[in-house]
N, C-alpha and C positions, 0 to 999 in steps of 0.2 A: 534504478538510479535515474533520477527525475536532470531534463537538462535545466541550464539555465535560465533560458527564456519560461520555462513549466517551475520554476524555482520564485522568478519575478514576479509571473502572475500570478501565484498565489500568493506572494507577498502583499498583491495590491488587491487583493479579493480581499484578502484577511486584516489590514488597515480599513477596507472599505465595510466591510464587515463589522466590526468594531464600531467605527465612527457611527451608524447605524444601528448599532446596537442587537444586533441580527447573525453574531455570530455564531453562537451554537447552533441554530437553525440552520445554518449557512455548512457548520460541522454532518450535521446529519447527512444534510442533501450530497455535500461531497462523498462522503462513504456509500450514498445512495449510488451516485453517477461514478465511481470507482467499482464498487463491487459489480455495476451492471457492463459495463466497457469491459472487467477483467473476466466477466463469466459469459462474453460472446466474443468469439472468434470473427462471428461474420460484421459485427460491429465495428472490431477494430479494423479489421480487413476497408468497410466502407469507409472511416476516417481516413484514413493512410493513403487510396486509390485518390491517383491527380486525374482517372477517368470519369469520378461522379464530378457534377457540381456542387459547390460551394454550398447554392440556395437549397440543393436536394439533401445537403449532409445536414443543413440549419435545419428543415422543415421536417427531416422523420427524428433529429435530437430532439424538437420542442415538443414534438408527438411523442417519445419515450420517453423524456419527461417534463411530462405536462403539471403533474403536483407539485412537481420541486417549486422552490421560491422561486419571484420574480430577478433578483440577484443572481438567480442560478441561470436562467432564461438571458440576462444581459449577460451573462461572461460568456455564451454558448455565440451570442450575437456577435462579442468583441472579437473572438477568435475566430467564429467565419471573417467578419470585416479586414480582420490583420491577415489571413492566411493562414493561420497557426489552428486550427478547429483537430487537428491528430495530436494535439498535445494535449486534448482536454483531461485522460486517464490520469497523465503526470500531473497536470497542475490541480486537479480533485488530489493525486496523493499528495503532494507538495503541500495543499492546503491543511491537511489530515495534520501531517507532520509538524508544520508550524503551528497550530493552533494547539497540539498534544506537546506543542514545546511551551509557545505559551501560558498553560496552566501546571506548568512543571511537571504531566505525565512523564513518566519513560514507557517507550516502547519495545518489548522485550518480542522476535519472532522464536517460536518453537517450530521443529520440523520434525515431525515421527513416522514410523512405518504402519501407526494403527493411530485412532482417535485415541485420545488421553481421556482417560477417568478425572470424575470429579475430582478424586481423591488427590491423585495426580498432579492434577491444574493445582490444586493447594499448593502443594508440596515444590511446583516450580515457581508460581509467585512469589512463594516466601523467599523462595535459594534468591530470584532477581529483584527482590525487594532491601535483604542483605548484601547482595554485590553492587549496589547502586546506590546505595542509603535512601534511597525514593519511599515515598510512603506510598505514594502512588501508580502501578504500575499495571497497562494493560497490554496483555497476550493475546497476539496474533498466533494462532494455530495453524498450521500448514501438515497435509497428512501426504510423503512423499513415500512410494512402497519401495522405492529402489535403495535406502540406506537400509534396507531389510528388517533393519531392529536397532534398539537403544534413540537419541536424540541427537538435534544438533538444536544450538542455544544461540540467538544472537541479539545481544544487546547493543546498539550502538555500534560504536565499530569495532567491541570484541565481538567471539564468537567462540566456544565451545565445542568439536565435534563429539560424540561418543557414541557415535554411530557405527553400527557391525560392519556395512561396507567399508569405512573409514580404516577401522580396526586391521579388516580381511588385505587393504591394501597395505597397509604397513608391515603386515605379515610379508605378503608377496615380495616389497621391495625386499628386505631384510632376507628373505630367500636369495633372490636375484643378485643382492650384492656378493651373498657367500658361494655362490658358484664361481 
């Protein structure tokens, strides 16, 4: 859940973007600088610490990414300048988001206890392409071992479980009630 202020600025990347004519470009590099903040620990650890400086969180950002656009290089600069540089993940998702709203995407996350088969992936695009009437619609896959088995589905702000942990707990309560 992205705050408001990670909410704003992507609003104003993605007007800026636009205006520019540079925002799918602008799209990639966000999922660029999302996927890379969400797959280091120690990355977000050094945005978040009020013990680095400011100039030391700007100058190994522009060195990790150094290919992204210049646009991508100025929002990195806006939010050291504001204080705000630990909000970059959010406002890369934030932008993700608005821009996949934008072009009338839905974004549908699946969570399993194994990678999904091609086959699979078919088989849930189509289910979230009929519950949304979207003709367009892309999956985010999430492989989590602790629902043990089956799915959980989240469109928006429904959500589907049909997850075996899920399952195993409704069993347990309905136990616990009947004692």
């Amino acid at each position: 859940m992205s705050s408001k202020a990670a909410i704003r600025y992507g609003k104003a990347v993605l007007q800026q973007a636009n205006e520019t004519k540079v925002a799918e470009a602008m799209f990639d590099d966000m999922k660029s600088v999302y996927a890379t903040i969400q797959g280091s620990k120690e990355l977000r650890s050094v945005l978040k610490s009020p013990v680095v400086k400011s100039n030391d969180k700007k100058e190994a950002l522009l060195a990790i990414f150094e290919n992204e656009s210049t646009t991508t290089k100025r929002l990195i600069q806006v939010l050291v300048d504001n204080k705000r540089i630990a909000l970059l993940g959010d406002v890369a998702s934030s932008y993700i988001d608005l821009y996949n709203e934008s072009k009338g995407v839905k974004v549908a996350k699946v969570i399993t206890a194994v990678a999904l088969t091609p086959a699979l992936e078919e088989k849930v695009l189509a289910k979230v392409k009929d519950l949304t009437g979207s003709t367009s619609v892309t999956l985010n896959k999430e492989i989590d071992p602790a629902i043990i088995g089956g799915f959980i589905l989240r469109v928006g702000d429904l959500q589907y479980n049909a997850s075996i942990a899920n399952q195993l707990g409704n069993i347990k309560r309905e136990f616990s009630k009947s004692l």
